[in-house]
C-alpha positions as CSV (number, residue, x, y, z in Angstrom):
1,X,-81.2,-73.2,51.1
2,X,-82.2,-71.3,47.6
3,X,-81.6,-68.3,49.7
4,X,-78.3,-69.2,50.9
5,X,-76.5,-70.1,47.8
6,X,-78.5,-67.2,46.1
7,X,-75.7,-65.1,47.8
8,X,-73.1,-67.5,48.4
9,X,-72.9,-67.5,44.5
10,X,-73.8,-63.7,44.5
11,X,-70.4,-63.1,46.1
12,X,-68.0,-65.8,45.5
13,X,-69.0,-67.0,42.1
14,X,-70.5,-64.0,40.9
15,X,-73.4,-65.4,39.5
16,X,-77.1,-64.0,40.0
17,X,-78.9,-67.5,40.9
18,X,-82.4,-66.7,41.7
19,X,-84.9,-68.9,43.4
20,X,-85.4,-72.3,41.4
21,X,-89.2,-73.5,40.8
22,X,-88.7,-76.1,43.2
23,X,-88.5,-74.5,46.4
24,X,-90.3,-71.2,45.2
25,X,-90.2,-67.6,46.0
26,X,-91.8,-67.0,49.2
27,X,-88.4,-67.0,50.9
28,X,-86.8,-64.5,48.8
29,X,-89.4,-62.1,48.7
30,X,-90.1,-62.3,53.0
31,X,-88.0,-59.3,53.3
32,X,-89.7,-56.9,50.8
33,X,-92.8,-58.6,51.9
34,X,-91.9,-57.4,55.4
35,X,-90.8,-53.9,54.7
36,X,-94.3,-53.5,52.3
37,X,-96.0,-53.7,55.5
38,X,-93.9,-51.9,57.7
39,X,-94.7,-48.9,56.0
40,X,-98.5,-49.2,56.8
41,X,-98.0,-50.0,60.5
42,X,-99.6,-47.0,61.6
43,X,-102.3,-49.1,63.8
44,X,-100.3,-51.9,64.5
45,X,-100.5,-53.9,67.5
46,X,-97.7,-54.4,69.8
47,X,-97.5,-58.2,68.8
48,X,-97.5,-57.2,65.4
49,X,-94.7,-54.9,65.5
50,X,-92.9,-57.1,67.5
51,X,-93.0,-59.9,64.7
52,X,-91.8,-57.5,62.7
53,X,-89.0,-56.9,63.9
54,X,-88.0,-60.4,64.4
55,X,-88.9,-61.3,60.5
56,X,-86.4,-58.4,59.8
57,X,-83.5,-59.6,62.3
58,X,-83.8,-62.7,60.6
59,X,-83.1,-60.7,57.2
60,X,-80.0,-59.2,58.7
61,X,-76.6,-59.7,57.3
62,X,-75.1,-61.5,60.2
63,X,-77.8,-64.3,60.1
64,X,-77.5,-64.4,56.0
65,X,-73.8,-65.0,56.4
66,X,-74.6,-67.3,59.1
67,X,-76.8,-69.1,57.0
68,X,-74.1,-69.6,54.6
69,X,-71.3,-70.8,56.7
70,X,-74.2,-73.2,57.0
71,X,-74.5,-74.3,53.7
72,X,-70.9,-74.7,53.3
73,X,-70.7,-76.9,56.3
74,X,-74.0,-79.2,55.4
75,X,-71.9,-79.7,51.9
76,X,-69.0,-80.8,53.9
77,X,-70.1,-82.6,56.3
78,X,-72.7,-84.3,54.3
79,X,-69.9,-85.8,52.1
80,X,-68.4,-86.8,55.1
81,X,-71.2,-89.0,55.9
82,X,-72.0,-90.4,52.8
83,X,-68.2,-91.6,52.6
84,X,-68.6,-92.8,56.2
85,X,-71.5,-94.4,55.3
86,X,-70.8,-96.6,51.7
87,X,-67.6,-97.4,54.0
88,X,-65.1,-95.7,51.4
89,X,-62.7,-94.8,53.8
90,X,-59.0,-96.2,55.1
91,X,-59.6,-95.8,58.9
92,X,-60.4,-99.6,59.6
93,X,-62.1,-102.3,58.4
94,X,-62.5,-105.0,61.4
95,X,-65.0,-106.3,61.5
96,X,-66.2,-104.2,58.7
97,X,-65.5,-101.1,57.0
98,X,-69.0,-99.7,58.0
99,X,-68.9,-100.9,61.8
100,X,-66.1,-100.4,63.4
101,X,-63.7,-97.8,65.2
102,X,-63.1,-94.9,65.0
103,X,-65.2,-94.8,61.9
104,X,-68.5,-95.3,63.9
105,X,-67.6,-92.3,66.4
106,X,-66.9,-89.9,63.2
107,X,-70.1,-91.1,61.9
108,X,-72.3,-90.4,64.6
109,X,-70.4,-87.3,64.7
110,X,-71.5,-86.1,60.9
111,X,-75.1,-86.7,61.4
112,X,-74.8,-84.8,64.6
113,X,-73.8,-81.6,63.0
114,X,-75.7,-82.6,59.8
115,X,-78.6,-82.7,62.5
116,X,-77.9,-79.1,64.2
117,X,-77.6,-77.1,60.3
118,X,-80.9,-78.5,59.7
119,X,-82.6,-77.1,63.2
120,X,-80.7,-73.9,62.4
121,X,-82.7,-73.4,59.0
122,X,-85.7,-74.7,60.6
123,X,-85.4,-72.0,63.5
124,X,-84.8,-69.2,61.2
125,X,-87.8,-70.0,58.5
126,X,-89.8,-70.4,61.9
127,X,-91.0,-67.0,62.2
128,X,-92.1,-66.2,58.6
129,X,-93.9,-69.8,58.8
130,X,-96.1,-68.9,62.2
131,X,-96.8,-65.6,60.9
132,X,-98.2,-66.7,58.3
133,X,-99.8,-69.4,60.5
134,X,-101.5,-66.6,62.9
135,X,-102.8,-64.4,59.7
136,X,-104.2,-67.1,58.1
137,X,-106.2,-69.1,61.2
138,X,-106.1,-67.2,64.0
139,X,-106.6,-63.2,63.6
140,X,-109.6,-61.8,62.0
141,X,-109.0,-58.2,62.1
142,X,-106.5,-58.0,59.2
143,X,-108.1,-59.4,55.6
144,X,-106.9,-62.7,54.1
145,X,-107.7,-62.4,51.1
146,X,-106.1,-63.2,48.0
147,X,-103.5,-60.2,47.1
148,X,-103.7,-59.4,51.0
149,X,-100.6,-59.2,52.8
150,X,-99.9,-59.7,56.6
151,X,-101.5,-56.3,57.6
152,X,-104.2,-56.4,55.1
153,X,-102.9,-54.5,52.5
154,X,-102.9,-54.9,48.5
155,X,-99.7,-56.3,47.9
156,X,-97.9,-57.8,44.4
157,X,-95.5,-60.5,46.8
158,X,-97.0,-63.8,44.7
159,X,-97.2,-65.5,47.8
160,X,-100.3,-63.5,49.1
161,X,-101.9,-64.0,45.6
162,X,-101.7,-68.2,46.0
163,X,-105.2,-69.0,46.9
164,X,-106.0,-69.1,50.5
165,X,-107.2,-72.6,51.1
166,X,-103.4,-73.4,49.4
167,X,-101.8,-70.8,51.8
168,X,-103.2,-72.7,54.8
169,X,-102.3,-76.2,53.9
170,X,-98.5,-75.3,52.8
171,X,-98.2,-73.0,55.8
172,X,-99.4,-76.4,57.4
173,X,-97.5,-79.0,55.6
174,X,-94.3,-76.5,56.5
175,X,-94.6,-75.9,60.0
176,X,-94.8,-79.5,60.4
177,X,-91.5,-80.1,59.0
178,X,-90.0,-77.2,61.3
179,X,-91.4,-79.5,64.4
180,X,-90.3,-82.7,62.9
181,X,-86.7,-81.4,62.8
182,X,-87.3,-80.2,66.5
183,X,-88.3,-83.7,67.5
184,X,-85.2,-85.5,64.7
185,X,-83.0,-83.0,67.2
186,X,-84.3,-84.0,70.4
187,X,-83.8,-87.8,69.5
188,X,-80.1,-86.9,68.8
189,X,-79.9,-85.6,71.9
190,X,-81.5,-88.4,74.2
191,X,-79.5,-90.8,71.9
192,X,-76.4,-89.7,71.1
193,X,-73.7,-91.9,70.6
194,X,-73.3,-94.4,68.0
195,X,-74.8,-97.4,70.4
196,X,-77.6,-95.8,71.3
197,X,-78.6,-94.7,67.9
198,X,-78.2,-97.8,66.7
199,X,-79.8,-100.1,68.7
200,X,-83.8,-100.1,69.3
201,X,-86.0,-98.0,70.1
202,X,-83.0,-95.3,69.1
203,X,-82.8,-96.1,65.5
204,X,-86.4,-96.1,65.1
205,X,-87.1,-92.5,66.7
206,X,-84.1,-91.2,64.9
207,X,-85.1,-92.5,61.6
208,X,-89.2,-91.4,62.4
209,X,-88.6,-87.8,62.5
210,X,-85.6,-87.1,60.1
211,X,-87.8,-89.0,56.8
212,X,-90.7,-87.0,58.6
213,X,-88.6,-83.8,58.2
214,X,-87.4,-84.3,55.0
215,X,-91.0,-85.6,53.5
216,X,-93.1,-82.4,54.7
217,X,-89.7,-80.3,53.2
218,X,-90.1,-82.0,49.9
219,X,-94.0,-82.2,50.1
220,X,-94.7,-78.2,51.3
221,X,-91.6,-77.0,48.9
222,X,-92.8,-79.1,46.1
223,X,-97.0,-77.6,46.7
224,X,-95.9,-74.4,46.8
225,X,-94.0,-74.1,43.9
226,X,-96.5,-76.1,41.8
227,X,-99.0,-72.8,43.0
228,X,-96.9,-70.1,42.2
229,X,-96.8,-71.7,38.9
230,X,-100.4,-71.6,38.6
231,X,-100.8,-67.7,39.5
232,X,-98.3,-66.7,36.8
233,X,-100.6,-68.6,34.4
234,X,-103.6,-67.2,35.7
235,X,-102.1,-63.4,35.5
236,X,-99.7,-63.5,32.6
237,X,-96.8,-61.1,32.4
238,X,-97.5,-59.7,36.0
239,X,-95.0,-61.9,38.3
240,X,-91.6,-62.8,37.2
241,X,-90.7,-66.1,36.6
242,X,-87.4,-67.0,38.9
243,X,-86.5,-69.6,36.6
244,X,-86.2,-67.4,33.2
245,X,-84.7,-65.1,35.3
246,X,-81.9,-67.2,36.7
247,X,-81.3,-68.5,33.1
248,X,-81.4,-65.1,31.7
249,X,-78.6,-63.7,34.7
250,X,-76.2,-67.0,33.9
251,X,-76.7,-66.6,30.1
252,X,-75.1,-62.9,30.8
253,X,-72.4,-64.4,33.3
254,X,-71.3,-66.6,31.0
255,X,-71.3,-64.3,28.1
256,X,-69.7,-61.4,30.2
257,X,-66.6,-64.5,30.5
258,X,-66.7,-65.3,27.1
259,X,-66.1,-61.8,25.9
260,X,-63.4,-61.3,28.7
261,X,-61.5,-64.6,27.7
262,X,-61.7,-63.4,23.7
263,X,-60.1,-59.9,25.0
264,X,-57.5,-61.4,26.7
265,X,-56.7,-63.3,24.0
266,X,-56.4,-60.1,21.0
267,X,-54.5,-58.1,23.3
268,X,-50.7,-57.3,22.8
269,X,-49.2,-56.8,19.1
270,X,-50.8,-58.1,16.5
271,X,-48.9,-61.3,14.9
272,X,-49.1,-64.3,12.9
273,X,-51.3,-66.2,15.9
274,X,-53.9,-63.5,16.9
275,X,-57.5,-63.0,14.8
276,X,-56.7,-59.7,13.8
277,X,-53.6,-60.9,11.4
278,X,-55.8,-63.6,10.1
279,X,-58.5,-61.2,9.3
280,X,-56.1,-58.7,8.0
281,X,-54.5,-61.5,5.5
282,X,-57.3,-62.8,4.3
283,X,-58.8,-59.3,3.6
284,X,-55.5,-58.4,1.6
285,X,-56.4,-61.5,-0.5
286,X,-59.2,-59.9,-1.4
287,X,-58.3,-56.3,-2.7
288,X,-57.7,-55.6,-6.2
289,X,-53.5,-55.7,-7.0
290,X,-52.1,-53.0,-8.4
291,X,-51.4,-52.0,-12.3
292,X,-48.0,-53.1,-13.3
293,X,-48.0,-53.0,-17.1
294,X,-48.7,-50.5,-19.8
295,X,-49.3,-50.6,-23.5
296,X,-46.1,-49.9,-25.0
297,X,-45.8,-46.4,-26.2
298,X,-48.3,-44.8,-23.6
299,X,-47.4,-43.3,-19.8
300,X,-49.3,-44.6,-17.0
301,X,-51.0,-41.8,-15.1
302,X,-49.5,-41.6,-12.0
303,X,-52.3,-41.7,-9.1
304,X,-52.1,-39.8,-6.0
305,X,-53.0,-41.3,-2.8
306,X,-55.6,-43.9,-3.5
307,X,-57.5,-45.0,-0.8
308,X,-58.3,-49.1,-1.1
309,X,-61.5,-50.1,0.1
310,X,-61.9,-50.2,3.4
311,X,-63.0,-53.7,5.2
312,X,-64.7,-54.0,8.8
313,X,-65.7,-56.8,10.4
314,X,-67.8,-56.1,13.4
315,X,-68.7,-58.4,16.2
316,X,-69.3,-58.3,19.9
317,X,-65.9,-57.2,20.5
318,X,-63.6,-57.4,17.7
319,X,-63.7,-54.9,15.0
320,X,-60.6,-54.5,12.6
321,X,-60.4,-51.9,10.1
322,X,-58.0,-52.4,6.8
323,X,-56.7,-49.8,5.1
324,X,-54.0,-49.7,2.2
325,X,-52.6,-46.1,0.8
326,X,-50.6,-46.7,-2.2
327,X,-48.2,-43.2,-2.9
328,X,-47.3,-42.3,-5.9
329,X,-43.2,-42.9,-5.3
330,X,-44.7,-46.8,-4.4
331,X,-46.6,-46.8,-8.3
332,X,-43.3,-45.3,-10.1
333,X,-41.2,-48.7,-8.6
334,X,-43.8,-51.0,-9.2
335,X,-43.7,-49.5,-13.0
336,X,-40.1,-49.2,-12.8
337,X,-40.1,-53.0,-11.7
């Protein structure tokens, strides 16, 4: 999901969002991760080039803008459903606004599609998940050691650098929450109308396996993130931190807006309403006024050009320069005056 609305936002909104500390970086760096160890392939086995190539198929561009079509529908739909189900909705109300028709058919609908986004995420973190699974308990002729990546190699990816007795239990924890979504699917298949899921043993099999789904989600997500943290304190400075850096990218997104909106804003002529006339005003406050009386009996020496003091003001974008010539016609009125 981080993944997806990394470049929904990317895109659309423009704004670099990477991974949050909750659901880690292991997702996000599966592609360089991948392509690290493609280049030392040399004596790779048939099975392992062929995993490969599916962990890079499911890094493609098609199945990223796939995957967010299927965020945007999952934020639909799940409104949907949560209206469907607090019963804040105009579509009837006998014998109660949440059991009746043809609200009940729309609601069984909204958990079914609800139900098939989640299997499609499950099926395309799938791969990545039972590699990891195979490295970790079933091969023996690549290392697994810390800092170890899928073929063995020294690699920086801070997933390989989370201790391996952690790497097996969230690999664990994980893969049991891609099954559990098989299984919440499966149910929705055998009972799929609003009857069936509602009635036993449908609403206890449906209910089983989708808290089961979402409990490993929230319990592997939630381990692996609290690791990653513990590396970066254990080799300071060496692995980014995705939170400072998504902070860091907005902070610049936001500023980048600021400056355009203040630009927008001092363009055109300069008048009574923009900042440049109010700087320029309150700067001629503060020069010196010219000499407009002599002694009586003595001639003023007539100046030539003087240049005033000039006054800047320099910020991120606005810099105004005042500059005031007084000629020597302009000092023989004001005398004359």
């Amino acid at each position: 999901v981080v993944q997806v609305a990394d470049v929904l936002l990317r895109h659309v909104g423009h704004i670099v969002l990477t991974d949050s500390a909750l659901f880690g970086t292991q997702e996000r760096q599966r592609p360089q991760m991948v392509k690290q160890s493609l280049d030392h392939m040399q004596d790779a086995s048939w099975i392992e080039q062929a995993r490969d190539r599916v962990l890079l198929a499911a890094e493609s561009k098609l199945v990223t803008w796939v995957g967010v079509a299927n965020l945007l529908i999952i934020v639909a739909d799940g409104a949907l459903f949560f209206f469907l189900l607090m019963g804040w909705h105009a579509m009837c109300d006998i014998p109660a606004r949440t059991n009746c028709d043809p609200r009940n058919w729309w609601y069984n609908w909204s958990i079914q599609v609800l139900n098939v986004c989640f299997t499609y995420g499950a099926l395309v973190s799938l791969p990545w998940r039972l590699a990891n699974f195979v490295h970790l308990f079933v091969q023996r002729q690549r290392s697994t050691h810390d800092g170890h990546d899928l073929y063995g190699n020294v690699t920086e990816a801070i997933w390989f650098h989370v201790p391996r007795c952690h790497r097996k239990a969230i690999t664990l924890v994980l893969l049991c929450n891609n099954f559990s979504q098989f299984a919440n699917q499966v149910t929705r298949i055998v009972y799929y109308n609003f009857a069936l899921q509602n009635e036993s043993p449908g609403n206890i099999w449906t209910n089983v396996f989708f808290v089961l789904a979402f409990s490993f989600a929230g319990i592997g997500a939630a381990y692996q993130s609290r690791q990653e943290v513990l590396v970066r304190r254990r080799f300071p400075g060496r692995f980014a931190d995705p939170v400072h850096e998504g902070l860091q990218s907005l902070k610049a997104v936001l500023h980048i807006r600021d400056v355009s909106r203040s630009s927008v804003r001092t363009a055109g002529t300069t008048g009574p309403t923009t900042p440049t006339y109010a700087f320029q005003k309150e700067c001629s406050k503060q020069l010196p006024s010219p000499r407009t009386s002599v002694p009586p009996g003595k001639t003023a020496p007539i100046a030539s050009d003087e240049v005033v003091e000039r006054h800047s003001l320099k910020g991120d974008h606005i810099q105004s320069n005042v500059e005031m010539t007084e000629t020597s016609s302009r000092r023989r009125e004001i005398m004359t005056e």
